[in-house]
C-alpha positions as CSV (number, residue, x, y, z in Angstrom):
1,X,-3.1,16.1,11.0
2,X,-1.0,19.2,11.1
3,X,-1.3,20.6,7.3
4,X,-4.0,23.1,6.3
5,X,-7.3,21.5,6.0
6,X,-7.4,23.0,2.3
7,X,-3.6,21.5,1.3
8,X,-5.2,19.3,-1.0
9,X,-8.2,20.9,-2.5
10,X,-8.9,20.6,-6.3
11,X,-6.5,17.1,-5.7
12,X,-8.7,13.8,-7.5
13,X,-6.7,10.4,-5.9
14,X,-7.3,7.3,-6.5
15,X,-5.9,4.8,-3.3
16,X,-5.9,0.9,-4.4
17,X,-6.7,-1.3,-1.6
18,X,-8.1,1.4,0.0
19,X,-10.8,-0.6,1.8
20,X,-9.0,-1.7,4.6
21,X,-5.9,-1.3,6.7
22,X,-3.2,1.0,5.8
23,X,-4.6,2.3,2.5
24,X,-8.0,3.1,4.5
25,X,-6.2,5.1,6.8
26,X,-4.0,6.8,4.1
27,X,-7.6,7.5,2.1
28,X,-8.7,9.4,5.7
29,X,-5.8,11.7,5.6
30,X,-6.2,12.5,2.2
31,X,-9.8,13.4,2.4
32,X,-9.2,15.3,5.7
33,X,-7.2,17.5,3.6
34,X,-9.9,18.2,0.9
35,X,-8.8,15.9,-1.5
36,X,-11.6,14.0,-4.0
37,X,-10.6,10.6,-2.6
38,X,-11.2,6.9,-5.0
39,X,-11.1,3.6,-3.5
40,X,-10.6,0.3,-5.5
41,X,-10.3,-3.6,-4.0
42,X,-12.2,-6.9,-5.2
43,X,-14.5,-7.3,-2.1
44,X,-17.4,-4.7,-2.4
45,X,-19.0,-4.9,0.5
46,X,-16.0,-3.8,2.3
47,X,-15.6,-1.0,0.0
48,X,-19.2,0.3,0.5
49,X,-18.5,0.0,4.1
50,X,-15.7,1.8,4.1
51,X,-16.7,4.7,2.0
52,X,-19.8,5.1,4.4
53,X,-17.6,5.5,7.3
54,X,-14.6,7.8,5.7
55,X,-17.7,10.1,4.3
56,X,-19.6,10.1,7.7
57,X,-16.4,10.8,9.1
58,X,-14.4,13.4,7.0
59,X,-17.3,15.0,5.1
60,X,-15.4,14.4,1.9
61,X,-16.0,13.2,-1.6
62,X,-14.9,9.2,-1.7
63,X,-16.2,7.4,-4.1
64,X,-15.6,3.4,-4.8
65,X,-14.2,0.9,-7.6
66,X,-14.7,-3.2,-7.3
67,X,-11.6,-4.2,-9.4
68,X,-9.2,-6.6,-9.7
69,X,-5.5,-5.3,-10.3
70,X,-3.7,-7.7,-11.6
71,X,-6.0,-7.6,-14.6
72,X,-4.8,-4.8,-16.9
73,X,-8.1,-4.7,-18.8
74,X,-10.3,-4.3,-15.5
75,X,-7.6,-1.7,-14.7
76,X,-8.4,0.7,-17.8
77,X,-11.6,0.1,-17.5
78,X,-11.6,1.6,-14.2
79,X,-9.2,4.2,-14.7
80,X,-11.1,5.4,-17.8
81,X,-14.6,5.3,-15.9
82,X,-12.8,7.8,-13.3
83,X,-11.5,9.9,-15.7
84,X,-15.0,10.3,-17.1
85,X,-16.0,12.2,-14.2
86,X,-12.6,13.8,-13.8
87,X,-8.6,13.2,-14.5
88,X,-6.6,11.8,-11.6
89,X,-4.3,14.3,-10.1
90,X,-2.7,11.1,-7.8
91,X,-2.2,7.9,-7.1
92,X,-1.5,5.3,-4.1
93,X,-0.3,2.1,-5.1
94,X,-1.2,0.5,-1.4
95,X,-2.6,-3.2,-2.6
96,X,-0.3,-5.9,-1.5
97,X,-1.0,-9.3,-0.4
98,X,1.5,-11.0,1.9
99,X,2.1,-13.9,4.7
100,X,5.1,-15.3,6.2
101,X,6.2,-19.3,5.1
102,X,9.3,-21.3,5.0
103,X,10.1,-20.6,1.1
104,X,10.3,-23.9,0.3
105,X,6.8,-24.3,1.5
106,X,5.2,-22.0,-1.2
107,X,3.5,-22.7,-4.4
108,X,3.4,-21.6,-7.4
109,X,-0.3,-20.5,-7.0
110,X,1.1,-18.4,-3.5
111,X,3.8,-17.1,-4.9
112,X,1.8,-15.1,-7.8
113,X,-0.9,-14.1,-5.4
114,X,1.2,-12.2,-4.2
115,X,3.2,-10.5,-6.9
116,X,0.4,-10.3,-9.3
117,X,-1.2,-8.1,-6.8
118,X,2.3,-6.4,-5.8
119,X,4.0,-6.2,-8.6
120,X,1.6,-6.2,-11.4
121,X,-1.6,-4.3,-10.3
122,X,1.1,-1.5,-9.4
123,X,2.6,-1.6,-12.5
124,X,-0.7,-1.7,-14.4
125,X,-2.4,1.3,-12.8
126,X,1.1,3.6,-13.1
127,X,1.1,2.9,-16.4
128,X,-2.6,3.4,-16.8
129,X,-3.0,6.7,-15.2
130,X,0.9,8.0,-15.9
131,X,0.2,7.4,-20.2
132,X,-3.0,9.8,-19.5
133,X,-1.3,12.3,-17.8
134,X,1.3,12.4,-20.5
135,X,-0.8,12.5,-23.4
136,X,-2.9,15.3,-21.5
137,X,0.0,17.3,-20.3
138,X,-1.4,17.2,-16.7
139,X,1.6,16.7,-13.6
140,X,0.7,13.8,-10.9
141,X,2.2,12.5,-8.2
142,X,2.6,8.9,-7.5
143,X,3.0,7.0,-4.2
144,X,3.6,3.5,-3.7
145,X,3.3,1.6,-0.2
146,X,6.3,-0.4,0.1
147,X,8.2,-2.2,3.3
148,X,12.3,-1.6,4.4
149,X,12.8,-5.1,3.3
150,X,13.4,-3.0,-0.1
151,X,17.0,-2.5,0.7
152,X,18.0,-5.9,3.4
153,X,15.6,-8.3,1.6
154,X,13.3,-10.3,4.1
155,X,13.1,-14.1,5.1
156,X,9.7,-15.7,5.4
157,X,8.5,-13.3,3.0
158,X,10.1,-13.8,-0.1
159,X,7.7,-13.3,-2.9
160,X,6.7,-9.9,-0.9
161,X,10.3,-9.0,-0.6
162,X,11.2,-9.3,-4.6
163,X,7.8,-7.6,-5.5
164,X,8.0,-4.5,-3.4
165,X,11.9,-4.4,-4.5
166,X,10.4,-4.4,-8.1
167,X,8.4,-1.2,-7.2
168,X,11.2,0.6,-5.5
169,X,12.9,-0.2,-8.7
170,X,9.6,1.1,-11.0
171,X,9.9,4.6,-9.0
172,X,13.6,5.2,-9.0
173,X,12.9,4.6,-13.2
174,X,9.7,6.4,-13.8
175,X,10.8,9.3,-11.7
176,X,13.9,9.5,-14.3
177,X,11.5,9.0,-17.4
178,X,8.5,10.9,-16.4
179,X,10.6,13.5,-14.9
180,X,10.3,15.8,-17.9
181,X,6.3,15.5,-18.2
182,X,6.2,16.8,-14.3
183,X,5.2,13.3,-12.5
184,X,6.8,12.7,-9.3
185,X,7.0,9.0,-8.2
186,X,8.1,7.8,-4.6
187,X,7.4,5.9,-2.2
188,X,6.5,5.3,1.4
189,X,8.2,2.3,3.4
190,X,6.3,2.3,6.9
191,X,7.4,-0.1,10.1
192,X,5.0,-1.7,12.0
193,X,1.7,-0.5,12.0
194,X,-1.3,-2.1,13.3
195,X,-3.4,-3.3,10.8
196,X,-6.1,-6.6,11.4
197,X,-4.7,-7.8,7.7
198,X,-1.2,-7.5,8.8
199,X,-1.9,-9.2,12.0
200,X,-3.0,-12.0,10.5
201,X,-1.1,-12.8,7.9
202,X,2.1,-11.9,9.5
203,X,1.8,-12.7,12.8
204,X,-1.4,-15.3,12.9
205,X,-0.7,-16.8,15.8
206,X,-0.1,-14.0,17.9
207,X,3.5,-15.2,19.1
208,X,5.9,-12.4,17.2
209,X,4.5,-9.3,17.8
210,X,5.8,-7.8,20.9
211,X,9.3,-9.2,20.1
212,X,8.8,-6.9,16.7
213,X,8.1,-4.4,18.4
214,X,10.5,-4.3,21.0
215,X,12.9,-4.1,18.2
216,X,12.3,-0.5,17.0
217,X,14.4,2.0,18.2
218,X,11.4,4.4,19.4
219,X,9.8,1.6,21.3
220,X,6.4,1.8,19.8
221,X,4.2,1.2,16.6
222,X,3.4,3.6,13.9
223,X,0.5,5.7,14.4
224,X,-1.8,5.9,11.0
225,X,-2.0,9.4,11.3
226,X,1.9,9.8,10.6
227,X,2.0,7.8,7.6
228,X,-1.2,9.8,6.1
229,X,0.9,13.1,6.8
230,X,3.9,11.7,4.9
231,X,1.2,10.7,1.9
232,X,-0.1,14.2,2.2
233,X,3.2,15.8,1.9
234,X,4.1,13.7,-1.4
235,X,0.6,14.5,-2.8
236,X,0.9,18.1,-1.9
237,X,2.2,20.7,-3.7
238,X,4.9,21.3,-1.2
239,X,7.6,19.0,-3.1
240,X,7.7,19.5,-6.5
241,X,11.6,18.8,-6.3
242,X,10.9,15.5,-4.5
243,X,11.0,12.5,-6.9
244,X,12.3,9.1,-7.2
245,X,12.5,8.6,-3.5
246,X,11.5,5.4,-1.0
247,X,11.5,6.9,2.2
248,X,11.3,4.8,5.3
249,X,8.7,5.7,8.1
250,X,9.7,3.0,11.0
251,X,11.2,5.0,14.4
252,X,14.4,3.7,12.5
253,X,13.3,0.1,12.7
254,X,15.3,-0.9,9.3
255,X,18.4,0.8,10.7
256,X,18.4,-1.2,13.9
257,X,18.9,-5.0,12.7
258,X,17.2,-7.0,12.8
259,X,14.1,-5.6,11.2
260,X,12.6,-8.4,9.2
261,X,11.4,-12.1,9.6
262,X,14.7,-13.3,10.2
263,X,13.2,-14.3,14.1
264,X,11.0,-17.0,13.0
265,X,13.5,-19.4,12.5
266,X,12.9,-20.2,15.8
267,X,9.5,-21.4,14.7
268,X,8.7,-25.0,15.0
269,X,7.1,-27.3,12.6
270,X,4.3,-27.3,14.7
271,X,4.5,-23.4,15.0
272,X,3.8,-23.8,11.2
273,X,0.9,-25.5,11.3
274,X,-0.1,-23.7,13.5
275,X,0.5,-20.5,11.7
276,X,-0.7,-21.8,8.3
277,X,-3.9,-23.1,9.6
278,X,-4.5,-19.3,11.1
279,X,-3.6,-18.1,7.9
280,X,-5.8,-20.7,5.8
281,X,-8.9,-19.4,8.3
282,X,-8.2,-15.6,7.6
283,X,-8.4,-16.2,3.6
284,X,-11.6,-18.1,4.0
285,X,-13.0,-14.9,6.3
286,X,-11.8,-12.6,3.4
287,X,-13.7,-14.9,0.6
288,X,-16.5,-14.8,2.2
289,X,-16.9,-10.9,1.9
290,X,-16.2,-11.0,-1.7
């Protein structure tokens, strides 16, 4: 990290989905900086596992919520439990749920999976911690995780595409609205990264990786410690002026076509079956921790 190991001190942020992956990386930049650091995700054995790791390795206060997003109820309940031991200075909105298919291959019950979580818990837990701030005159700073397909759209990935587009929209408005209570909203739009989730929802078989890759213009992957030093820029209190923005953190991978799924039209229909079957065993893997 290359901030001050105090820039964050006195800051209380909550990180959905912070178990795991990207948002468990973000949470150890945060805490590195001296932030009071909240985690939240359905499966709570990865959550205590993850908070004993991030405190053994950061020294810093992280503390842990089992909730389900897309539920606006569980949502308040946990919001208002945190705000019993403290108001929220910030927010992550990092859950997502996502895996690549033909469109015409997804169902209904796929398709809200993944914008419940997206779209919905997002929108829930803004609204949830932004009306608090308001009604207590306190300034936050929201920051969602979103993807470059925001502005090209992605094939294979439809449902994921439309949701995060919905939250790009939610922080161009919010950041117009909430403006005059002092809450910033942006928002983060990282390239590849490597992740075990991502991995194996997007790229289960292990066939489209390297080809990804090769696509980005700086010839390499994201390293986690480069998207938690944008997060801790946007939580900090370095940008006050900075609102309303999705920035794109991807060695210019968006700029450099193509930069979405568009490759796996190549993919067979045995690739498919392939791919779903690797998909169908990850989900079971992940139920089983719940």
């Amino acid at each position: 990290m290359v901030f001050d190991k105090t820039a964050l001190a006195g800051k209380r942020i909550l990180v959905t989905g912070g178990g795991t992956g990207l948002g468990k990386g973000i949470a150890e930049g945060l805490l590195l900086m001296g932030a009071a650091v909240y985690i939240c995700g359905r499966r709570e054995v990865v959550l205590q596992q993850a908070v004993a790791e991030l405190a053994a390795k950061t020294g810093g206060h992280i503390g842990y919520r089992v909730t389900d997003i897309r539920n606006a109820v569980a949502v308040e309940a946990m919001v208002e439990g945190i705000w019993q031991e403290g108001p929220l200075t910030g927010l992550i909105n990092n859950a997502a749920a996502n895996f690549i298919s033909p469109t015409q291959d997804i169902s209904p019950r796929g398709y809200a999976a993944i914008c419940s979580t997206v779209m919905d818990g997002s929108f829930f837990t803004t609204l949830s911690v932004g009306k608090r701030w308001i009604d207590e005159g306190i300034k936050g700073s929201i920051v969602s995780n979103l993807v470059s397909w925001v502005w090209t759209g992605s094939a294979y990935t439809v449902p994921s595409a439309m949701a995060k587009s919905a939250i790009h929209a939610m922080t161009m408005s919010l950041a117009v609205e909430w403006g005059q209570y002092g809450i910033r909203l942006n928002a983060v739009a990282p390239g590849p990264f490597p992740t075990e989730g991502s991995q194996q929802k997007l790229d289960p078989t292990g066939n489209f990786g390297s080809d990804y890759v090769a696509s980005v213009p700086m010839e390499r992957r994201g390293e986690m410690t480069e998207l938690a030093n944008l997060v801790v820029f946007l939580q900090s209190d370095a940008c006050h002026y900075l609102t309303g923005q999705t920035i794109a953190i991807d060695g210019a991978h968006h700029l450099a076509a193509p930069s979405t799924f568009v490759a796996l039209k190549q993919m067979t229909a045995a690739d498919w079956d392939d791919a779903r079957a690797a998909i169908k065993h990850s989900v079971v893997k992940e139920k089983q921790l719940r």
